[in-house]
C-alpha positions as CSV (number, residue, x, y, z in Angstrom):
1,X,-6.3,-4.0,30.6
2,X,-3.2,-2.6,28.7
3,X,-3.2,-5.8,26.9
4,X,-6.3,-4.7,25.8
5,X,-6.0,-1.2,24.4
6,X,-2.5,-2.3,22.8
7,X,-4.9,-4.7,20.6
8,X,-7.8,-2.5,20.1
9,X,-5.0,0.0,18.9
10,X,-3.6,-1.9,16.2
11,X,-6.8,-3.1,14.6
12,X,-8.1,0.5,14.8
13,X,-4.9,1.5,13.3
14,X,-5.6,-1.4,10.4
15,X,-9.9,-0.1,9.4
16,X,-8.5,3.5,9.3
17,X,-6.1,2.3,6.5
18,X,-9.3,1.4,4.6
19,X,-8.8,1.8,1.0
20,X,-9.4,0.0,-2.4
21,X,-6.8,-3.1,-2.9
22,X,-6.0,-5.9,-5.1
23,X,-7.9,-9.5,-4.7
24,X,-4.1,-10.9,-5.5
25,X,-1.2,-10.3,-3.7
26,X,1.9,-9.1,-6.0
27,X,4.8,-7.4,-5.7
28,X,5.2,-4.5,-3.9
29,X,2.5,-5.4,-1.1
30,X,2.4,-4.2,1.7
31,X,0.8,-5.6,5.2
32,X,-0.6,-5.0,8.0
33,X,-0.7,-7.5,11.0
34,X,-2.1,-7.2,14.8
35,X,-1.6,-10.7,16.5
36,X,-2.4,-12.2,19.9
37,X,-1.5,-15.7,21.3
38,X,1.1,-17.5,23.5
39,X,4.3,-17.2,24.9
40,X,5.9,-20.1,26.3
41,X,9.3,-19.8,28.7
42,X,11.6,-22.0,29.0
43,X,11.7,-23.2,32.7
44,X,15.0,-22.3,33.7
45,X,13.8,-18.4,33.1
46,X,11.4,-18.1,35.8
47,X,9.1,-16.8,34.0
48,X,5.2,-17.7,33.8
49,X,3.4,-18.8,30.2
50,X,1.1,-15.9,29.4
51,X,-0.8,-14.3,26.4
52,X,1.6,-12.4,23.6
53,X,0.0,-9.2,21.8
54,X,2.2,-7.6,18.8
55,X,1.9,-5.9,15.4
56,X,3.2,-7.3,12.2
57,X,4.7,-5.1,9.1
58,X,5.2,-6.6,5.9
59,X,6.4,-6.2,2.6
60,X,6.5,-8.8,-0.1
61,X,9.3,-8.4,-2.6
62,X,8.0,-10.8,-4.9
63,X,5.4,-13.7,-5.3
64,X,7.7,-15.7,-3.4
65,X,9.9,-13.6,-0.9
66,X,8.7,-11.1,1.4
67,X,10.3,-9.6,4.6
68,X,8.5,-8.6,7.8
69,X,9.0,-6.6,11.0
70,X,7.2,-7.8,14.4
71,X,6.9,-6.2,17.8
72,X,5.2,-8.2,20.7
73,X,4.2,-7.6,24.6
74,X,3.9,-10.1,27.2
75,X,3.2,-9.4,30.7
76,X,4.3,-11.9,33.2
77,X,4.9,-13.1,36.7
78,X,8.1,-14.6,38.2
79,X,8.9,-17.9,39.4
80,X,11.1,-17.0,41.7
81,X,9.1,-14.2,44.1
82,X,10.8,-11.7,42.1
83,X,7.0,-10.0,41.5
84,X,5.7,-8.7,38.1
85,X,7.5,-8.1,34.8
86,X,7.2,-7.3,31.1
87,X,9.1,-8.9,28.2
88,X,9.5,-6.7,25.1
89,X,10.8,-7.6,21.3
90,X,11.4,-7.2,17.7
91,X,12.7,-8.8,15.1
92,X,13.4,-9.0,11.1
93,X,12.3,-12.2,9.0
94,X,12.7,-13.1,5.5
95,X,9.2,-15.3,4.6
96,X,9.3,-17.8,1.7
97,X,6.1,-18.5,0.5
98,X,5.5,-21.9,-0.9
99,X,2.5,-21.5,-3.5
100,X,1.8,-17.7,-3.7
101,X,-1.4,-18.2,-6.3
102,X,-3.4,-20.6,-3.6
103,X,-6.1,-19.1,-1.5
104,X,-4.3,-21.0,1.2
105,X,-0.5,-19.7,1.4
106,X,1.7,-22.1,3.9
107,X,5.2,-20.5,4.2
108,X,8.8,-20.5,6.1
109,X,10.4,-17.7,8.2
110,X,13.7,-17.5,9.6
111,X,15.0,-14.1,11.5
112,X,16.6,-12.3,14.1
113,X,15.9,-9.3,16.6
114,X,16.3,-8.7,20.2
115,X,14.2,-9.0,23.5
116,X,14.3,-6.8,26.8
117,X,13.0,-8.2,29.8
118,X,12.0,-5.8,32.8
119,X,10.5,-6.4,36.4
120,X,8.3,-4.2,38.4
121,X,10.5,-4.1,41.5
122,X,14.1,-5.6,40.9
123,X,15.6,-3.4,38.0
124,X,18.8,-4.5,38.4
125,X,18.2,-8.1,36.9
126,X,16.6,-6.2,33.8
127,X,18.3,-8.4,31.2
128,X,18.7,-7.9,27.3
129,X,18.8,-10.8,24.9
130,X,19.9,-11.2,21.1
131,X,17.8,-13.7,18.8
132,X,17.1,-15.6,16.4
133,X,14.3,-17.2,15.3
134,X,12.4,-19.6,12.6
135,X,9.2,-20.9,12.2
136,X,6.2,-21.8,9.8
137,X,2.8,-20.1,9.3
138,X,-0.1,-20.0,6.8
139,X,-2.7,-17.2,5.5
140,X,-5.4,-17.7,4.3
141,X,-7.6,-15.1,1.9
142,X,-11.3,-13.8,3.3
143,X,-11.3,-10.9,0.7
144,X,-9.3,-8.7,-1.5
145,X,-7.4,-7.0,1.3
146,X,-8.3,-9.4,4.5
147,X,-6.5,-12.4,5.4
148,X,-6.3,-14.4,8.4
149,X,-2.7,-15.9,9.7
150,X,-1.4,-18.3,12.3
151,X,2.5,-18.5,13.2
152,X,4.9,-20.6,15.5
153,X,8.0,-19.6,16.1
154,X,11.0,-20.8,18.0
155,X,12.9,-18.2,20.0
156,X,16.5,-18.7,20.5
157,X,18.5,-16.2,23.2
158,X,21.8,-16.2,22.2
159,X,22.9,-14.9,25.7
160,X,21.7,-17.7,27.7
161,X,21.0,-20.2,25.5
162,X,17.3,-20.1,26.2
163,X,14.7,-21.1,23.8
164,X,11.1,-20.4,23.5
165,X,8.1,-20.8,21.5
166,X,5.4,-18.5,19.9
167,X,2.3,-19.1,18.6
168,X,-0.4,-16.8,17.5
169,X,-3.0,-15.8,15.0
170,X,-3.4,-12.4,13.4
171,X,-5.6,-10.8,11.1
172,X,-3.5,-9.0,8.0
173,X,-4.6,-6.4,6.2
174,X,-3.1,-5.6,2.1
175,X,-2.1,-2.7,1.2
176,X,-1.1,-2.2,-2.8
177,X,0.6,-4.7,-5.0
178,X,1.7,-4.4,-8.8
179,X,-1.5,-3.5,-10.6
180,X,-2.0,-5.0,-13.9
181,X,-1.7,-2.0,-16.8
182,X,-5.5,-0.9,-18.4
183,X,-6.8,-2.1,-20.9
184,X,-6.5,1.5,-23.5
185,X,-9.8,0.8,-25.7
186,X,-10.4,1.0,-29.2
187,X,-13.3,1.4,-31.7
188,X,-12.5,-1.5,-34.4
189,X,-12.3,0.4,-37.6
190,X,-15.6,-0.4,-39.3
191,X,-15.5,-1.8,-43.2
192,X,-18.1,-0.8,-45.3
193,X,-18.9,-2.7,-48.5
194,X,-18.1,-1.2,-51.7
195,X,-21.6,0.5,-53.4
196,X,-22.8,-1.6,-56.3
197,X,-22.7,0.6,-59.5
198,X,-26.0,2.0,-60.6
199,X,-27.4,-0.3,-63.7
200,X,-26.2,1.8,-67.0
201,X,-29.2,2.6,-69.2
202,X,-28.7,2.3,-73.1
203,X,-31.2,3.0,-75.8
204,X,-30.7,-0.2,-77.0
205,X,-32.4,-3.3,-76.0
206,X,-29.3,-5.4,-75.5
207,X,-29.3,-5.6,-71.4
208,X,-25.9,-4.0,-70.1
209,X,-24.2,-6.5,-67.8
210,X,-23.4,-5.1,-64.0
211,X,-19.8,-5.2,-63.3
212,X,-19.1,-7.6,-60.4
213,X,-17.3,-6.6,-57.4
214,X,-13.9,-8.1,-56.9
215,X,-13.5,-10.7,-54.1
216,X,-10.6,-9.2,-52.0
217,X,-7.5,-11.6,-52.1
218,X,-7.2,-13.6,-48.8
219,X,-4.4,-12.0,-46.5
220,X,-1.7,-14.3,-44.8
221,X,-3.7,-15.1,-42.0
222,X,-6.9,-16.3,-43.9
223,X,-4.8,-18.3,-45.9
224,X,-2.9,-20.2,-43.1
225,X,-6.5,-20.7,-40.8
226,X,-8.1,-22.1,-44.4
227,X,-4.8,-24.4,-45.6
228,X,-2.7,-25.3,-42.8
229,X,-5.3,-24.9,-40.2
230,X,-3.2,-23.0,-37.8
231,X,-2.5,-19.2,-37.9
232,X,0.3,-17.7,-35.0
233,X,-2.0,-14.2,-34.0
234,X,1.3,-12.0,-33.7
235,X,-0.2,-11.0,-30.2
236,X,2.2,-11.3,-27.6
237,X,2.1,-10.8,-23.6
238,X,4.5,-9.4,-21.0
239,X,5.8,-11.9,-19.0
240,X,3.1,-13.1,-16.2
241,X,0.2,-10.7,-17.9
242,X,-2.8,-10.9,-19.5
243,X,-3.3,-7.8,-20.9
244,X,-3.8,-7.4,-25.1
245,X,-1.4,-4.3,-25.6
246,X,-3.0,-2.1,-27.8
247,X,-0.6,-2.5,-30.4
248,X,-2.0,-6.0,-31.2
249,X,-5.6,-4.5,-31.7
250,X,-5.1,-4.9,-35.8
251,X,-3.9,-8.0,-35.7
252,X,-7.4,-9.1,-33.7
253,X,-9.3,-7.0,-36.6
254,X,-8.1,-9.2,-39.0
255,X,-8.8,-12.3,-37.2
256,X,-12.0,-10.8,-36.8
257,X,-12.8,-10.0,-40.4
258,X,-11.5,-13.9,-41.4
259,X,-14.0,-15.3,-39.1
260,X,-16.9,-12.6,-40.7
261,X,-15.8,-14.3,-44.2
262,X,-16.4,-17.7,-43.3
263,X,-19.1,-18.0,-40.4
264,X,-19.4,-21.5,-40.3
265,X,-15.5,-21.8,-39.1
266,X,-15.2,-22.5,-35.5
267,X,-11.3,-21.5,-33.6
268,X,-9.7,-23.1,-30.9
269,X,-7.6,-20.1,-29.1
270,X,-4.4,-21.6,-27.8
271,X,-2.6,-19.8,-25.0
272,X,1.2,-20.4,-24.2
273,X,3.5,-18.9,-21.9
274,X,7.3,-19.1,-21.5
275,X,9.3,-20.9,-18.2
276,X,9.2,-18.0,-16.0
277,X,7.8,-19.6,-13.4
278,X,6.0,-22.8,-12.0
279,X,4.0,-24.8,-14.2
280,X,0.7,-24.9,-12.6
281,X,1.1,-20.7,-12.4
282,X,1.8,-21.0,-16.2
283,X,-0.9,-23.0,-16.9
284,X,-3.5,-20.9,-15.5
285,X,-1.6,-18.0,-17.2
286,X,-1.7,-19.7,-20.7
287,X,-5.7,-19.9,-19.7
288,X,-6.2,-16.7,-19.1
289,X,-4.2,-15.1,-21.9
290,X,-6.3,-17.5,-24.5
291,X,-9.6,-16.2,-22.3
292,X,-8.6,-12.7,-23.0
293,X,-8.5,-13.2,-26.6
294,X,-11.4,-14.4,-26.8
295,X,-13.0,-12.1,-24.6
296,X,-12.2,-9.3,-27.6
297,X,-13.3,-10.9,-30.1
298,X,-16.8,-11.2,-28.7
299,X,-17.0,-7.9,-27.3
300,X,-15.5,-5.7,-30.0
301,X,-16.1,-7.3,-33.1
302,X,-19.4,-9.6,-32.3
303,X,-18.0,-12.7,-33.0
304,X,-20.5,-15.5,-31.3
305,X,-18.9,-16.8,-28.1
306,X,-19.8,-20.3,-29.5
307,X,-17.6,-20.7,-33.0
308,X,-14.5,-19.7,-30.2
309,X,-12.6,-21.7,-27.3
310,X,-10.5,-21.2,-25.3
311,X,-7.6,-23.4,-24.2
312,X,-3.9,-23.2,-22.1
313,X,-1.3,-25.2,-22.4
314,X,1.2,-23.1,-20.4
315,X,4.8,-23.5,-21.3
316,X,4.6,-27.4,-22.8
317,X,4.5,-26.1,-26.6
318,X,7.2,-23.5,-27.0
319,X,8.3,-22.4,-30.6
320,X,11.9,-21.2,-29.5
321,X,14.2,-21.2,-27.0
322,X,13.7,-20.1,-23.3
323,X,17.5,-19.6,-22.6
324,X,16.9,-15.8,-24.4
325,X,14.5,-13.0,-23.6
326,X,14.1,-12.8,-27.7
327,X,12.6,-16.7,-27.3
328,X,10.8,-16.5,-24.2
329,X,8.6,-13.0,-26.2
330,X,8.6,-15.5,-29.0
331,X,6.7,-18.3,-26.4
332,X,4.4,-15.6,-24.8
333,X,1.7,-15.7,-27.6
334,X,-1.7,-16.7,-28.6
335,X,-2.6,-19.1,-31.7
336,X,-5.7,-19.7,-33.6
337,X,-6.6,-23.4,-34.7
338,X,-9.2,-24.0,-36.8
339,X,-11.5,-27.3,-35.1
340,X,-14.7,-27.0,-37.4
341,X,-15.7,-25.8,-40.9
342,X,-19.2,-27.3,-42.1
343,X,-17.7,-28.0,-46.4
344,X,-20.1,-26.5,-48.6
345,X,-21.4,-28.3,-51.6
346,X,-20.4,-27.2,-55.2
């Protein structure tokens, strides 16, 4: 029965935590995780195999490294006629997670803590131990703050030299994380056509010719998508985001007008990303920097979705060196590559 409240307590603990979260785990994350399973002595303790009820506290310090706390219960029987007893412990780890961006996150955890062991009716062989302990696990990802877990661990009791094993399941709730910045929005500066001159009207029948509007000259950009076929958009990310900073909202207006010139051009949007990080991470990155771009352009300037695509290539094309944080800016950036123009008869 006290088995029983002590896990009804922690998950009543996690729903009244109930607040907004992220679907991703980042930085700065922090968990929630009531667990229940088995607890397996080694047979020189005396001690009967029996279920294990705990609560987990986490805190990832990155995509990759996180640290946790963990408490756990067990109430057991001697071996030995020595009547009823409880075991109590805690402990630190350090988890390594091996592929943080999967909905399925396997990882490693090594520690160390302490365990008290108590019986009902013989308090003088109470009996304290110092740990250690490592182990694998795996969470997987129901929703944006739920996740379910399973862990085995090996004890080892320094005292004694005992060692026993662990293994439970757990359901973790997510708390936080490094949200990415908003978006700040902007109305795209609107460019109205210069008015044609009203017709002059001479007494004379000689017709007075209407002066023509000038063409305006083609900017730098226009004149790298229409010669070269390739155009560098001087928009550039912070490293692992998304996000077009609003200081790069002119630089999409003119890409925007250039494609209004000539609306039988069609772009491929290239996305690239530095080294920070794995390659399959950067790939998707690269993806979702060049969907972002494209994403503006349809939205604020009404460019159809269809003259534009998208396309990643992570950190395979850099134009400088990733050894400085000057060429890694340089490598976070989006490029426009012209795929189509229809050639118009003369």
């Amino acid at each position: 029965m006290k088995n029983g409240k002590v896990l009804w307590l922690s998950l009543a603990l996690v729903f009244l935590l109930g607040a907004p979260c992220l679907a991703e785990t980042y930085a700065g994350t922090v968990s929630i995780t009531p667990f229940a399973g088995g607890y397996l002595f080694q047979a020189k303790e005396d001690l009967k195999n029996k279920p294990v009820f705990g609560l987990r506290m986490g805190y990832d310090l990155s995509r990759n490294w996180g640290i946790e706390a963990a408490g756990d219960y067990i109430a057991t029987k001697s071996d030995a006629d020595l009547g009823d007893a409880v075991v109590y412990g805690g402990r630190l780890e350090a988890l390594y997670y091996y592929t943080p961006d999967e909905k399925l996150v396997p990882y490693f955890a090594v520690g160390a803590g302490g365990r008290s062991l108590k019986y009902d009716d013989f308090s003088d062989l109470d009996r304290g131990h110092f740990l250690v302990d490592w182990g694998l696990g795996a969470k997987y990802s129901l929703s944006d703050n739920l996740a379910l877990r399973a862990d085995i661990r090996h004890m080892i009791l320094i005292n004694d030299t005992i060692q026993n094993l662990e293994a439970t399941v757990g359901l973790s709730y997510l708390i936080g994380g490094a949200k990415p910045a908003p978006v700040v929005e902007e109305t795209a500066p609107v460019i109205e056509p210069a008015p044609m001159p009203a017709p002059v009207v001479e007494p004379t029948p000689a017709p007075v010719p209407v002066p023509v509007v000038p063409v305006p000259a083609p900017t730098v950009m226009e004149k790298q998508i229409m010669e070269k076929g390739r155009a560098t958009l001087d928009v550039k990310f912070k490293t692992n985001k998304a996000d077009i900073q609003p200081q790069y909202h002119a630089e999409l207006a003119e890409f925007a007008t250039v494609m209004k010139r000539h609306p039988d051009l069609k772009v491929a949007i290239e996305g690239h990303t530095d080294n920070v990080g794995s390659a399959p991470f950067n790939q998707k990155l690269s993806q979702r920097r060049a969907e972002s771009v494209k994403r503006y352009m349809t939205e604020k300037f009404g460019i159809e979705a269809s003259r534009l695509k998208a396309v990643g290539y992570g950190l395979s094309k850099p134009i400088a060196s990733n050894a400085t944080a000057a060429g890694r800016a340089k490598n976070r950036r989006v490029e426009a590559v012209v795929e189509y123009m229809e050639k118009k008869a003369k």
